[in-house]
N, C-alpha and C positions, 0 to 999 in steps of 0.2 A: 866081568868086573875083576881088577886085583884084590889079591886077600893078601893085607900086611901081616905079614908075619914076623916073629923076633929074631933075631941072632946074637948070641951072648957079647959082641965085641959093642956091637952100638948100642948095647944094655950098658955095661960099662963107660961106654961114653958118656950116656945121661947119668948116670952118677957123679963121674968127675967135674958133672957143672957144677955140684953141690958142693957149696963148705960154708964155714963158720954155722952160724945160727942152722943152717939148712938143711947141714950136717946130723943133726942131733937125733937122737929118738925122741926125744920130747920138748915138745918147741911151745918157752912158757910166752904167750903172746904177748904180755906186758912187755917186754923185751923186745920184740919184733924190731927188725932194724927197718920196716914200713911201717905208714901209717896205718893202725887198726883201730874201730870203733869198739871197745869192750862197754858191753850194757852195765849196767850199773845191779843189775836184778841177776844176772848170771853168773854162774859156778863155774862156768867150763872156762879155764882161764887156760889150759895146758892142752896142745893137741899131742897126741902117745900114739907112736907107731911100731905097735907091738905084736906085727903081723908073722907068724913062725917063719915063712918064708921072708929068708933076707934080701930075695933079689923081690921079690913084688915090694916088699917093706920098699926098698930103693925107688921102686917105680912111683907107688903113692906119694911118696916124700918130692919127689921129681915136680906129681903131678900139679899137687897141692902148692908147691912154689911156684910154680906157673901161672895158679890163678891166684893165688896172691900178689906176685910181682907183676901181673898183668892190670891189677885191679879190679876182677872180676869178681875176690873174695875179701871184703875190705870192712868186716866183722866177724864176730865166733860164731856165728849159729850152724857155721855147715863143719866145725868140730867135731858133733856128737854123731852127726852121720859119717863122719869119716871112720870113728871111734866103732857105730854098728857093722862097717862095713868091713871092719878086720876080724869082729868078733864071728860076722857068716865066713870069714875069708879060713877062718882058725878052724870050723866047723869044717870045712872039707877034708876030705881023705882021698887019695893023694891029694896034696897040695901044689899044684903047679908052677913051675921057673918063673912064671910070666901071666900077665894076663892077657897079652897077646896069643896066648896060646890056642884061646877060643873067640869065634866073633862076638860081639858085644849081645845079639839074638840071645846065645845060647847061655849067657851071664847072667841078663835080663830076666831070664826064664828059670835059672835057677833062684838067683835071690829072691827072687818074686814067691818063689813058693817058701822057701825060708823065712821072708817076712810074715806070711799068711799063716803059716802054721803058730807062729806067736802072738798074730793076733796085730802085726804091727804096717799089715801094709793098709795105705787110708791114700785114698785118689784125690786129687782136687780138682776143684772146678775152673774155668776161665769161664769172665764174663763179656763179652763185644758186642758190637753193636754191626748186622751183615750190612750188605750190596741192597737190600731193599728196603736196610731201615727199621730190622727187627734184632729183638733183644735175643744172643744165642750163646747158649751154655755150653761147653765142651769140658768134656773131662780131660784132666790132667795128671799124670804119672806121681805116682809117690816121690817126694824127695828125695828119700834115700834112693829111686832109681836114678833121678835127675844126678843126682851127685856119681853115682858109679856110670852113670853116660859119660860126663862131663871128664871124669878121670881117663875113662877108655878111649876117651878122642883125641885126651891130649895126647895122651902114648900113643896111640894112632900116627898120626903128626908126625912123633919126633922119630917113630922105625920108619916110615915111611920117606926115606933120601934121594926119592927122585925128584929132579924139578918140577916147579908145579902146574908146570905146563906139557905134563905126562901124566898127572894124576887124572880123575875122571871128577873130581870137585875142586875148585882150583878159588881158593882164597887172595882175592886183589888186593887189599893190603899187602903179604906178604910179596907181591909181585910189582910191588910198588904201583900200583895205577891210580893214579888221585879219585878217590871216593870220598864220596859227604859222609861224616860220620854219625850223622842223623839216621841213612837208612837203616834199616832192622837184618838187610839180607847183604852180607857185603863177598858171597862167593857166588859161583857159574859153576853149575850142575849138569855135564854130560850124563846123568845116568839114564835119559828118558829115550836120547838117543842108540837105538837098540842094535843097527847095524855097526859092525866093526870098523868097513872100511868106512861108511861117513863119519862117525865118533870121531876119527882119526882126522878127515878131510877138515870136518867142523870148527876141533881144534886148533889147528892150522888156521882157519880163516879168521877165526875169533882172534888168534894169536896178534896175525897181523893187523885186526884192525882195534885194538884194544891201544895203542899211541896215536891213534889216529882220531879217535873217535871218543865220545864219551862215553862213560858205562854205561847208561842205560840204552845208548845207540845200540851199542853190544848186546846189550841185554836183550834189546827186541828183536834181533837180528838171530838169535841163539835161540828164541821163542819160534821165529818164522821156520827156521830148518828143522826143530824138532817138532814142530806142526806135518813137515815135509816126512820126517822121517816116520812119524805115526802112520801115512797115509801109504807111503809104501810094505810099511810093514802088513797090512790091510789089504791092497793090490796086487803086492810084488814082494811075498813073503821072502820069497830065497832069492830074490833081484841084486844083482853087484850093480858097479858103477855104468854097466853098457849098458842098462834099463833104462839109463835117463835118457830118453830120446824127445825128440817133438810130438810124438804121438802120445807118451807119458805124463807128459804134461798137460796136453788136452785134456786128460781124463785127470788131473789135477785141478781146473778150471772149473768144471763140473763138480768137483766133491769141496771145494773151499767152501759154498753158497749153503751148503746142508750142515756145516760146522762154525760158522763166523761170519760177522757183520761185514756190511761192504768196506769198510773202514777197516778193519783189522785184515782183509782179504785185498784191499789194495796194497797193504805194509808188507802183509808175507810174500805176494808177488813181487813186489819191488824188492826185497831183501832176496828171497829167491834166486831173482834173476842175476843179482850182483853177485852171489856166492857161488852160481853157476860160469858166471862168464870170468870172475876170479881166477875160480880152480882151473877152469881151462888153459888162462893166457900164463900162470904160475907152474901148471900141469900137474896140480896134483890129482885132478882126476881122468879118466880118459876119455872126455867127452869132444862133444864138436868146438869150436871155436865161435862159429857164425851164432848168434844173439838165438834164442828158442823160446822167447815169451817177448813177444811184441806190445808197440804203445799201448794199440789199440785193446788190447785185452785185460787192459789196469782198470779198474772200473773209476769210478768216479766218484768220490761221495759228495755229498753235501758240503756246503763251505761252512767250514765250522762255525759257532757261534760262540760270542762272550759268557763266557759263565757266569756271570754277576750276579749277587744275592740280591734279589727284591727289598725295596726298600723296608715293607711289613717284614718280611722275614728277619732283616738286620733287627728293628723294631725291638720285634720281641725277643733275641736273642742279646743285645744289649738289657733288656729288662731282666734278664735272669744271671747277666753275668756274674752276681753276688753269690752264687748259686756253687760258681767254682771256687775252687784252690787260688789265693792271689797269684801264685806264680801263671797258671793256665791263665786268668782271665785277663792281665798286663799282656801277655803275648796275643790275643784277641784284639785287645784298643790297640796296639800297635800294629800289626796287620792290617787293621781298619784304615787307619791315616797312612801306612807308609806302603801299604802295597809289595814285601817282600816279599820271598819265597820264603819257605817254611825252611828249609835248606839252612839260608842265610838267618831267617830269626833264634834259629837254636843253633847257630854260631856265634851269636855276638857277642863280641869280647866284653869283658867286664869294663873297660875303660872308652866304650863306645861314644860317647856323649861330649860333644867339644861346643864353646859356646864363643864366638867372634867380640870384638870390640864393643858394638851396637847390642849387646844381649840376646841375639839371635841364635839358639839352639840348632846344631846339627848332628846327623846320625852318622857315625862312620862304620861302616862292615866291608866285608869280604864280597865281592861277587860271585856267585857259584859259575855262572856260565860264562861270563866276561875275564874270571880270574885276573880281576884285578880290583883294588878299595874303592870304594866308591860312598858317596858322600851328599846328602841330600838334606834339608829344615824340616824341620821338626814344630810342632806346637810347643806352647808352654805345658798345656798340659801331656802330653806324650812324655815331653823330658821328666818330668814330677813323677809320672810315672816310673820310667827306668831310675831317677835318684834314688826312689823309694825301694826298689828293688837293689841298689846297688848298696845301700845301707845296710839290706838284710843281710847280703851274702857278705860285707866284710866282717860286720858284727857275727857273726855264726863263724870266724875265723876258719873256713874252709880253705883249703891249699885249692885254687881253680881259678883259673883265668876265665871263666864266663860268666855270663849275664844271667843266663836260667839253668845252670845246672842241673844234672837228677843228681841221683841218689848218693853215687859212686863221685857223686864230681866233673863227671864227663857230660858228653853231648848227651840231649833227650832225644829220644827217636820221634819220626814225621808220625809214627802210628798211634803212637800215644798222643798226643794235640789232636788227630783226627778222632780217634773214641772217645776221648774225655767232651769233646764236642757235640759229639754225634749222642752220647749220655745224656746232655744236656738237653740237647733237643725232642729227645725222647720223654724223658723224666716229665719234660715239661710243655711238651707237646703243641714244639712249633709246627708251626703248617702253612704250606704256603696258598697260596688264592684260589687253589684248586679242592684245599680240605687237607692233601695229602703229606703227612711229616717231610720235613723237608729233611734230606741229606747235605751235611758239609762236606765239602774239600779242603783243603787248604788254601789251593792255586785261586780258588772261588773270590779270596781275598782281592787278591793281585789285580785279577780282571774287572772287582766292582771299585778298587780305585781309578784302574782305567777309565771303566766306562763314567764313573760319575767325572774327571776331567773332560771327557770329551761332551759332558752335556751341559757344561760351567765354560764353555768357550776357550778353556786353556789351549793353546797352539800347539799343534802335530808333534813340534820337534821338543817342545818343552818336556810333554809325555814320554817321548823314547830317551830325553836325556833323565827324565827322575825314576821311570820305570828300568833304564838298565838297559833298554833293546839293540840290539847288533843293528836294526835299519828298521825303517818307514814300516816297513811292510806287517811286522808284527803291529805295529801301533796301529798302524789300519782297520785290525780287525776291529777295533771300538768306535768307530766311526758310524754306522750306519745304524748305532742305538738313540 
């Protein structure tokens, strides 16, 4: 893997991005030429960058306007830890040019022990809800580590000037590739992939099929080959590209079956074989041409089923909605009536809500997979709902063009609506006809609007013009409920 390292001339560069307010060693927030939340209970009005070394003073100062101007930092509370983080910075002897000087490991391992010795390092917990439906606690890094990660990435980032499609983490945003800003994870992580020459190959194929394709096409395509590349490394430790033969892949056939579903092992097949017969006809690698994974060895799976919530399970899960956050539980009744993706509900624009001649309420949004507005009726009660919601967010005079905001202003992530759900269901111990707690999806939604149209007689084509579907064929699936 590459180690970023500094050189004094692009050190100096990131400084020169800084002036006025940015400039300053002490930067009195009040003034902030951003928006900032100052608490009304808090002292710390002034962040003081009084770190002996003038070129790391330059880098924090960098860093720190990054996640300010980014909106990542958009109240005081991470002041004081910036504040502790120069008084350990002050503590060293020698003091070093850079904090690029050492990897972030070895930073981590010191401060760590500098906190400890004061008595100041304290772990926190995260709380979620797993894959089977059980409440799981993980411990979480002291703040003040979070804050000195957060600094060291960015500086990371900005020594780091190669394109980002040479780096081994490669952030889609900055590669402009349209991503929902709802996800939680919005970068492609080659580090699992351990061989040189495929890292390289992978990239490449990724490259070109990231215009082509959606992210998460990508995403499970990047999954399938660092599945591939595990199994080599297992078989064919010190294997180059002339390992991959027909007979290698046989014994690929055999070992999917002892690690993944047939389902997941018909994907990585088929993703497989397209990145093999890719690199061939492109020739980035020097394999055969002729096809090496045949129809017949794609397995089959089961034809999937509608995911639709049981009507007891909705039941009791509308009983408890009172149970949420108003903002969570409006996103709930609207998923219920309008059957979007979760995508699309934690995008909708603050001015969603359009209402015809006849008083007839309609939803306007964005389509994530259609990428284009799309526009559908609504109940009386649904609209009542988002009025009520759009009350709140003028009246709260937030600067934010959306309907359910977090914290920051910006989009809320799919993860958070699935655990605050999945909380619920726990806490209060929905269960489905079998006894056993039921698990939410999101998508869960979508498909029990479907299926309840398809069993209220609503017509084929009606469903794929108000669900959004590209043809029949998806709608089809709620057909045989």
């Amino acid at each position: 893997m590459t180690r970023i390292t500094w050189n004094r001339e692009r050190q100096q560069s990131l400084f020169g991005q800084l002036s006025g307010f940015w400039k300053a060693d002490i930067w009195d927030m009040r003034t902030s030429p951003l928006q900032t939340r100052l608490s009304e209970k808090t002292k710390q009005r002034r962040l003081r960058f009084g770190c002996k070394s003038a070129t790391i003073n330059g880098e924090l100062k960098y860093a720190c306007w990054k996640k300010f101007s980014d909106g990542d930092w958009r109240n005081t509370q991470e002041l004081g830890r910036v504040h502790r983080m120069v008084k350990w910075l002050n503590s060293l002897d020698p003091l070093p040019a850079s904090l690029m000087i050492l990897p972030f490991a070895e930073w981590r391992t010191r401060y760590t022990t500098y906190l400890k010795q004061r008595g100041m390092y304290r772990q926190g917990t995260t709380f979620r809800m797993d894959r089977e439906q059980r409440p799981c606690v993980t411990s979480r890094d002291s703040h003040y580590i979070s804050t000195l990660r957060q600094v060291h990435s960015i500086l990371e980032n900005a020594y780091d000037d190669r394109p980002e499609h040479e780096k081994d983490v490669w952030n889609l945003q900055r590669m402009a590739i349209p991503i929902s800003l709802s996800l939680s994870n919005v970068t492609l992580s080659f580090h699992r992939i351990r061989q040189t020459w495929l890292r390289k190959t992978v990239k490449a194929y990724i490259r070109y099929c990231l215009p082509i394709y959606a992210e998460g096409t990508c995403r499970t395509r990047l999954q399938s080959l660092t599945c591939f590349s595990e199994f080599l490394m297992q078989e064919r430790p010190r294997g180059t590209a002339k390992a991959i033969t027909r007979k290698l892949l046989i014994e690929y056939l055999s070992y999917l079956p002892t690690r993944v579903c047939v389902s997941v092992r018909k994907s990585h097949l088929l993703n497989l074989r397209n990145f093999l017969e890719t690199a061939a006809r492109e020739r980035w690698l020097p394999i055969a041409a002729e096809r090496m994974i045949f129809d017949e060895e794609i397995p089959r799976p089961p034809k999937a089923q509608p995911r639709y919530i049981p009507a007891a399970v909705l039941d009791q899960l509308n009983s408890r909605l009172g149970n949420l956050k108003t903002p969570w539980m409006q996103m709930a009744l609207i998923l219920q009536e309008c059957g979007m993706r979760i995508s699309e509900l934690l995008q909708l624009p603050l001015d969603c809500l359009t209402q015809d001649a006849r008083g007839t309420f309609y939803l306007r949004f964005m389509q994530g997979k259609m990428k284009r507005e799309h526009t559908i009726p609504v109940s009386q009660e649904v609209a009542r709902v988002i009025q009520e919601e759009q009350q709140v967010v003028r009246a709260a005079g937030r600067s934010t063009t959306l309907l359910f905001p977090n914290s920051k202003g910006g989009v809320s992530k799919q993860q958070s609506f699935a655990q605050r759900i999945n909380r619920l269901a726990y806490d209060h111990q929905i269960r489905d006809a079998n006894g056993k707690l039921f698990r939410f999806q999101s998508h869960q939604f979508r498909h029990t609007v479907g299926t309840r149209m398809i069993n209220l007689g609503v017509p084929h084509h009606f469903i794929q013009r108000y669900l959004g579907h590209l043809g029949p064929e998806m709608t089809n699936r709620y057909a045989h409920i």
